[in-house]
C-alpha positions as CSV (number, residue, x, y, z in Angstrom):
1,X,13.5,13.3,-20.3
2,X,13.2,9.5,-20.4
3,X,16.7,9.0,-20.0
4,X,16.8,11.2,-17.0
5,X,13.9,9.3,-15.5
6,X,15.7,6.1,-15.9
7,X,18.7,7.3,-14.3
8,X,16.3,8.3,-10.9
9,X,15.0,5.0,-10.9
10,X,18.4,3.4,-11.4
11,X,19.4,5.7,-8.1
12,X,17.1,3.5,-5.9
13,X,19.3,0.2,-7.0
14,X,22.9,2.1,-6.0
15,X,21.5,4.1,-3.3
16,X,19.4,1.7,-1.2
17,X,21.9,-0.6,-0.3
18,X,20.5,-0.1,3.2
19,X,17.9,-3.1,3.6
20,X,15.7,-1.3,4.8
21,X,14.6,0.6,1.6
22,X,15.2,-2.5,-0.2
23,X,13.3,-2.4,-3.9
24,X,11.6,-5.8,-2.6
25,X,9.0,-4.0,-0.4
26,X,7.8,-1.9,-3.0
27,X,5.5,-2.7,-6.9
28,X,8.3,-1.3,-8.6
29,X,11.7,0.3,-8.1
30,X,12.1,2.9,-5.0
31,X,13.0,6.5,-6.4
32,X,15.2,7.4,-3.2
33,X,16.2,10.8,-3.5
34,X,16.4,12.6,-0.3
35,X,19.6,10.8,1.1
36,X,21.2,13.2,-2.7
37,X,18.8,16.2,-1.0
38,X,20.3,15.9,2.6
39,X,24.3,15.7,1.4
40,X,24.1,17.8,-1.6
41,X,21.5,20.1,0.4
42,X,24.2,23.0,0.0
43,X,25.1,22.4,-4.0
44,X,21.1,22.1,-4.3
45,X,21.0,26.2,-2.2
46,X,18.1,24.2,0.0
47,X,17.4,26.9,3.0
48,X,17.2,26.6,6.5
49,X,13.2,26.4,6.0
50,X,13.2,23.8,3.1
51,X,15.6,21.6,5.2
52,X,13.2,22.1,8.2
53,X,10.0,21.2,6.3
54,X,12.4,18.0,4.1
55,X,13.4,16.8,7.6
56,X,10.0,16.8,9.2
57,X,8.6,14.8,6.1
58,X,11.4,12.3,6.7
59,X,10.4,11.9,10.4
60,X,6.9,11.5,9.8
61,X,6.9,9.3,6.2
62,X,9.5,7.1,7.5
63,X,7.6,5.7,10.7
64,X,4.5,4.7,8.1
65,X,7.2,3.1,5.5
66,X,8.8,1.1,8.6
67,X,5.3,0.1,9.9
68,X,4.5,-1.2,6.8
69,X,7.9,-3.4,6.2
70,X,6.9,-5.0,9.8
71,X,3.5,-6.0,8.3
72,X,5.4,-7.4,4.9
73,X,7.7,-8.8,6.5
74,X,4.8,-10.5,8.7
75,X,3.0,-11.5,5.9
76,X,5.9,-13.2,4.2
77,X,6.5,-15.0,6.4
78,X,3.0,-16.1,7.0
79,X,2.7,-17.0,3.4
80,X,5.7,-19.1,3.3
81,X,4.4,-21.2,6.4
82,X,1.3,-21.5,4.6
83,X,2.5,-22.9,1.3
84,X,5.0,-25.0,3.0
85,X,2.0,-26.2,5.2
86,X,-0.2,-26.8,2.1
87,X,-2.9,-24.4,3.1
88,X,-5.7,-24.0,1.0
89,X,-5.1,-22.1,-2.5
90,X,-7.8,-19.3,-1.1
91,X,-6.5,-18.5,2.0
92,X,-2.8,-18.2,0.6
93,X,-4.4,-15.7,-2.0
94,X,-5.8,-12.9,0.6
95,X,-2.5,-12.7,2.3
96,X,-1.0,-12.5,-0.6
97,X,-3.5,-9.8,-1.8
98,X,-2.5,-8.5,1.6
99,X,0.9,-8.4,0.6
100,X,0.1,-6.7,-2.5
101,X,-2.1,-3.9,-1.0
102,X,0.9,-3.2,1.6
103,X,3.2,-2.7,-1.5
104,X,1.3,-0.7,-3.1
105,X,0.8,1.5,-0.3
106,X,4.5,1.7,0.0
107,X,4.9,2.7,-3.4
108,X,2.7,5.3,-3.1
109,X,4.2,6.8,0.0
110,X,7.7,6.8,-2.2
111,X,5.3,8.8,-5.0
112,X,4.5,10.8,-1.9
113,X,8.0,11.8,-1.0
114,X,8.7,12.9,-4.7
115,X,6.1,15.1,-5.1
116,X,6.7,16.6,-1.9
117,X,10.2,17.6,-2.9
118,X,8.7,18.8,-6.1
119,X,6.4,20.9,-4.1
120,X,8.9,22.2,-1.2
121,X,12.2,22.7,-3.5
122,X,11.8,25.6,-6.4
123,X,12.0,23.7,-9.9
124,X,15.3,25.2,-9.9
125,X,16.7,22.7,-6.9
126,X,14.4,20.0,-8.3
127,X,16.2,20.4,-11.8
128,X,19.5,20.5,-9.8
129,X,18.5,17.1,-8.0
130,X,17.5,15.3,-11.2
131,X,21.0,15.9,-12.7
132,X,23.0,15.4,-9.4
133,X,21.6,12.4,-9.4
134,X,22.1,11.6,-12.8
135,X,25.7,12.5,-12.4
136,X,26.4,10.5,-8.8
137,X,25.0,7.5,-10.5
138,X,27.1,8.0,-13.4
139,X,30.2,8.6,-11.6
140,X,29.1,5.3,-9.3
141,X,28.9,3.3,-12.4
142,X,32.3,3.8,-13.8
């Protein structure tokens, strides 16, 4: 089981080569599985219903992650002005505990999108998924 888990969060390095989900915005390594879900949704036997309910998830959980990446992005580079302008130690640490609290959220929101796949594929699919990806990564490694 651990080894499977490692290969998932490996998937976020290979996968996210897209900026955008870039492992920097989040506490710890993005488990990005739903670009596997939507091209391997046929191999996976996802339904017309599942896809609806996966693609309406996508839609609404990817405006919050891109509002937060603005606001990181904001408050990077607000904290790099700062420390090249020798602000005071204080100040630089609430935007950084701003920074921090914005990554967690984003984190959790990644959390979110697992469990939501857990909850909307049968643990059939989700098995399917965990060793698709566990394959794709393997194949991508060689």
């Amino acid at each position: 089981m651990r080894g499977v888990l490692t290969v998932l969060i490996t998937a976020l390095a290979v996968w996210a080569g897209d900026e955008t989900y870039s492992n920097r915005y989040f506490l710890i390594d993005r488990i990005f599985l739903m670009p596997f879900v939507l091209k391997y949704s046929e191999d996976l036997g996802i339904d017309e219903d599942q896809m609806k309910m996966i693609k309406e998830f996508i839609r609404e959980n990817e405006k919050e992650v891109m509002r937060n990446i603005r606001i990181l992005e904001y408050l990077d580079r607000k904290a790099k002005l700062m420390i090249l302008n020798g602000e005071d130690e204080d100040k630089l640490k609430e935007v950084l505990s701003d920074i921090a609290y914005v990554k967690t959220e984003l984190t959790l929101l990644n959390a979110r999108s697992v469990r939501f796949l857990r909850s909307v594929l049968t643990p059939d699919q989700f098995e399917k998924l965990k060793d698709l990806v566990a394959l794709k990564i393997f194949e991508y490694q060689q």
